[in-house]
BAKE-678448 format. One record per residue (C-alpha): x, y, z; residue in three letters. Coordinates in Angstrom, 1 decimal, m for minus. Layout:
N
+--------+--------+--------+---------+
|     xx |     yy |     zz | residuo |
+--------+--------+--------+---------+
|      X |      Y |      Z |     Ala |
...
+--------+--------+--------+---------+
This chain:
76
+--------+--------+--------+---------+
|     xx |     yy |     zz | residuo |
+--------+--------+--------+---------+
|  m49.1 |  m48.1 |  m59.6 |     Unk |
|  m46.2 |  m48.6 |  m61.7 |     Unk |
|  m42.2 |  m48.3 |  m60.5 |     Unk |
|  m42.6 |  m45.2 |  m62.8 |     Unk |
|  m44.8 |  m43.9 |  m60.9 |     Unk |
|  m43.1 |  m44.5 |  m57.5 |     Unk |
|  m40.2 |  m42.6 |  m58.6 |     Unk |
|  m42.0 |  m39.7 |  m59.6 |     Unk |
|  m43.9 |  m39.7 |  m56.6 |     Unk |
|  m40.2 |  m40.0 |  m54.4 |     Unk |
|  m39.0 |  m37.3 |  m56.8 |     Unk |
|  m41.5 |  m35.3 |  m56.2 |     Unk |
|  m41.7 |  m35.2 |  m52.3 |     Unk |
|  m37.7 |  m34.4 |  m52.0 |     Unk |
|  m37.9 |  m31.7 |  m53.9 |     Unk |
|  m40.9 |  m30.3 |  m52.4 |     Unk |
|  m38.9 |  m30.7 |  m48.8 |     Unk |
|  m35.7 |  m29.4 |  m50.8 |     Unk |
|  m37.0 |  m25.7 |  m51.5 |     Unk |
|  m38.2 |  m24.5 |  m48.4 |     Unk |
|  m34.9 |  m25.5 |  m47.1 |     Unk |
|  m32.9 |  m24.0 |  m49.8 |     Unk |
|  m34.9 |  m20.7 |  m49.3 |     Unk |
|  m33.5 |  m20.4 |  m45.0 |     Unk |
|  m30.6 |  m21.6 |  m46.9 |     Unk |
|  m29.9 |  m25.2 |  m45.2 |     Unk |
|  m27.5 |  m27.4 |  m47.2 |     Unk |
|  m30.1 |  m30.2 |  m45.6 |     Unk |
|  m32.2 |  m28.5 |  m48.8 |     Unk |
|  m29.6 |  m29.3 |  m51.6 |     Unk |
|  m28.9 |  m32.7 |  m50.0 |     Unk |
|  m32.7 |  m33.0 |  m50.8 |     Unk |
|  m32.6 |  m31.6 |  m54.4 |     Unk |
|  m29.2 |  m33.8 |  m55.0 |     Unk |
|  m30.9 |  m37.0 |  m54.1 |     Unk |
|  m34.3 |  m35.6 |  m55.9 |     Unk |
|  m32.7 |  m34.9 |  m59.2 |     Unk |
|  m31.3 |  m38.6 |  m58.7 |     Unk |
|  m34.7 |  m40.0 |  m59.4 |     Unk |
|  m35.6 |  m37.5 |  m61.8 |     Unk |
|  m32.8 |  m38.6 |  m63.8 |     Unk |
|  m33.8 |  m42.1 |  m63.3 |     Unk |
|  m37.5 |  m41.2 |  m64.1 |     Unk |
|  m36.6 |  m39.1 |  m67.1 |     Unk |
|  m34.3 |  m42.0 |  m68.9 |     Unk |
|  m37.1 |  m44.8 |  m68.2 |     Unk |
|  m39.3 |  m43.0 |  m70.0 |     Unk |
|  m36.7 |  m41.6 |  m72.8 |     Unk |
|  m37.9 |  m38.1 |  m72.0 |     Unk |
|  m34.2 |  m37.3 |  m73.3 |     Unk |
|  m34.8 |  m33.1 |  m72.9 |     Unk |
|  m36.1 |  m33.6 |  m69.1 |     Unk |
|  m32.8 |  m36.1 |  m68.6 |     Unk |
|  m30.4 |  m33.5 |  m69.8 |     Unk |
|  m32.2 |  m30.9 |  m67.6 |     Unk |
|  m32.6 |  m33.1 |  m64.6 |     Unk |
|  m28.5 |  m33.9 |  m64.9 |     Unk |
|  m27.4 |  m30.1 |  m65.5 |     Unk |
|  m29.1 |  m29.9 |  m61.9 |     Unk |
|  m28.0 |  m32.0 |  m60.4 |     Unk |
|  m24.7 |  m31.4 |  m61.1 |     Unk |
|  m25.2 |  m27.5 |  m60.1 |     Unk |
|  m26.5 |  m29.1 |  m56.8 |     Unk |
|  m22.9 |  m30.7 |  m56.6 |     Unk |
|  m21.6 |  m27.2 |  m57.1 |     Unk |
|  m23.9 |  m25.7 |  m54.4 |     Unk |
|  m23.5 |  m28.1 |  m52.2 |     Unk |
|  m19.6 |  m27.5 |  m52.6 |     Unk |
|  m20.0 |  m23.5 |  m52.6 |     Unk |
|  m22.0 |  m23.2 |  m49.0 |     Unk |
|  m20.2 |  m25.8 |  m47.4 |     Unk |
|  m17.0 |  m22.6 |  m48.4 |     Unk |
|  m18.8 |  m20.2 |  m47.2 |     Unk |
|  m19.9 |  m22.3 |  m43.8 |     Unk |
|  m23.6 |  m22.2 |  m44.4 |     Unk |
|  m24.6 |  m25.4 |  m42.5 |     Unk |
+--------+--------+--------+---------+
């Protein structure tokens, strides 16, 4: 297994934690998404998947704005 691989793999497994928790809604979930899209940006650049890169940073910056939006509203 390449380091590729390993962060697809961690990628993967945040995100999968991330959604249930978005869905009660939990900030916990975006913290999980925030630090997920983290590697998917990694993962995309390594392997100069440019479209995924731009898609994984537009996330990741509206998990920024979510995160800032429910901690307004109090959702914990």
């Amino acid at each position: 297994m390449d380091y590729t691989q390993l962060i697809e793999i961690i990628a993967t497994i945040l995100i999968i934690i991330a959604v249930p928790l978005v869905s009660i809604p939990k900030r916990l979930g975006l913290w999980f998404m925030f630090y997920g899209q983290i590697f998917w940006c990694i993962f995309a650049y390594l392997k100069e998947q440019n479209f995924f890169l731009i898609q994984s940073v537009f996330l990741f910056f509206m998990n920024i704005f979510g995160l800032y939006n429910w901690k307004k509203k109090g959702i914990k």
